[in-house]
Steps between C-alpha positions, in 0.01 A plus 500: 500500500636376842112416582413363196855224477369418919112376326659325290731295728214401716248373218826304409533408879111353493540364192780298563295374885184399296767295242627326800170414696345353155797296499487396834135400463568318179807288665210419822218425288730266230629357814161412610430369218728262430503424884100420493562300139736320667305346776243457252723300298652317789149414655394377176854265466398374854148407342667337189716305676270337751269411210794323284585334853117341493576457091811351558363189734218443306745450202636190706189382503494293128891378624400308711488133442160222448617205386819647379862394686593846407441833293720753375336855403632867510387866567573799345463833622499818317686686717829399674346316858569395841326198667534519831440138624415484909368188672323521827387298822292643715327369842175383432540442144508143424658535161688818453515727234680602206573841437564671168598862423573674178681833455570589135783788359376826404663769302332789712621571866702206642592170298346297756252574801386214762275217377149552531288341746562095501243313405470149713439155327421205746568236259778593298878398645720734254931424532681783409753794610344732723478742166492373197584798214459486099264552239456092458461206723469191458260299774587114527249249664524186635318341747558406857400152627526327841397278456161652356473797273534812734567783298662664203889689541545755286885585453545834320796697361557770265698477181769764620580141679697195318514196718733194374426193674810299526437064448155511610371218586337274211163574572509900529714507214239312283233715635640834410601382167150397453404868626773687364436784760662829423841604748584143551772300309601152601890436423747194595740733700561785626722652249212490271304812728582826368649741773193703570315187529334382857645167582313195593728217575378184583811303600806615677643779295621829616426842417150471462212731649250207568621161639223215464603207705268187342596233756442762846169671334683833554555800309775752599456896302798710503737276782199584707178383667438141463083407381457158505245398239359155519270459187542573152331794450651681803867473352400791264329702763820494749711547133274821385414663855677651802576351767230608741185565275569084424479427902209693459290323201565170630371575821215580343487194270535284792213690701302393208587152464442486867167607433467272192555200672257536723246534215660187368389322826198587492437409126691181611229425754230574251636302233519207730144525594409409124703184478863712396753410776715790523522466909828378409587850502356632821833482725720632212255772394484649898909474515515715241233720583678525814857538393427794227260677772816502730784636254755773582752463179577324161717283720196313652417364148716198589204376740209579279624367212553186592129539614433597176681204291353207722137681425566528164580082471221463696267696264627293153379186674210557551182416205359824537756756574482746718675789312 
């Protein structure tokens, strides 16, 4: 009996081994499983966010402006996404570029992963937080003149974001009631913002997160960084974008006006050969040429645009315009 209760404890003994070493091997082959899925997964989110980067700028494309002072259009997303909005200078490049990124949620593994790889646009100029996140955005356009057409801004915010401008001046405030974009509310005061709101005061008023000051072409975000502006169109780009990614587009838009001018000249010269006097132009068009192909900051505006308003008088004299 003795022998027979021993046999029977060490069949138990094995049995109980071979229960633990399939579960063992289970536990290492679910975990490579769902290890190997999730690289698969998270190679795969890499690949389908660097696509909806590409996606995303050519989207921008039909935005931006022909004839039109400005457009208003918006982009939804099916999935909860981050724009990651990067603007860069780079010896040897006479233009820039502009970078865009996309990373969008996902329910398996992490929320969020990095972007995928940016995708570079040479002729786009986008004003923006660094990240933009939401499932809608809405893209406005306007274009940039000095004096000449030089390219289109694109200002772009998500709808998680409610901006109330604060007495705008007449103009703006006639052009976004003519647009109606979505996030932005004009009011008479202050009082009128709800408390979530993101202020944009345009006279001396306190407690508000964006100061515009009209008469010194200056725009102060969060008692912060001063941008100085100088044009229209730029007053929504130093309104809508940080601090340093707006240094960096308008670098850029000066490198190309620099550039433009000189075309300019030489169309000038042409032009003149067939009876068009546009020579006029000639010292004006190399100042600014020269000016923009020399500038360090938003600050040095002041110079060029003076340029820039003395060509633009010249140019409406003329009987055959030069631009």
């Amino acid at each position: 009996m003795t022998f027979i209760k021993n046999n029977m404890n060490n069949r138990g003994f094995e049995m109980s081994f071979a229960w633990m070493f399939a579960i063992i091997v289970g536990a290492v082959v679910i975990f490579l499983a769902i290890y190997f899925t999730t690289q698969f997964i998270g190679t795969e989110r890499e690949i389908q966010n660097t696509e909806a980067g590409k996606q995303i700028g050519i989207l921008l494309n039909p935005v931006e402006t022909s004839l039109e002072d400005a457009k208003i259009a918006k982009i939804t997303t099916p999935l909860e996404t981050r724009i990651y909005n990067d603007c860069l200078i780079k010896s040897g490049q006479s233009f820039g570029s502009q970078k865009i990124a996309v990373a969008t949620a996902s329910g398996v593994g992490e929320k969020w992963v990095e972007p995928g790889t940016a995708s570079s646009f040479y002729n786009k100029y986008v004003f923006s937080d660094s990240v933009v996140q939401g499932k809608e955005f809405i893209v406005f356009s306007k274009p940039f003149r000095f004096p000449f057409k030089v390219a289109d801004l694109l200002f772009v915010w998500d709808l998680g974001d409610k901006y109330c401008f604060v007495t705008p001046p007449q103009w703006m405030e006639e052009e976004l009631d003519d647009l109606s974009p979505e996030g932005i509310k004009v009011v008479g005061n202050l009082e009128d913002c709800e408390t979530l709101d993101i202020k944009v005061c345009f006279s001396t008023v306190s407690n508000c997160n964006i100061d515009v000051n009209m008469n010194a072409q200056s725009v102060k975000k969060n008692k912060g960084t001063t941008t100085v502006y100088f044009e229209d169109s730029l007053i929504y780009g130093a309104i809508f974008a940080e601090p340093d990614l707006y240094e960096c587009q308008v670098k850029r838009l000066m490198s190309r006006t620099s550039e433009l001018s000189a075309l300019y000249y030489s169309k000038s010269s042409y032009v003149g050969s067939v009876g068009c006097g546009s020579s006029a132009l000639h010292g004006n068009l190399l100042a600014l040429s020269n000016s923009t192909s020399h500038f360090e900051k938003s600050f040095d505006i002041i110079l060029s645009s003076f340029i820039s308003n003395e060509l633009g008088t010249q140019n409406r004299r003329l009987s055959c315009k030069l631009f």
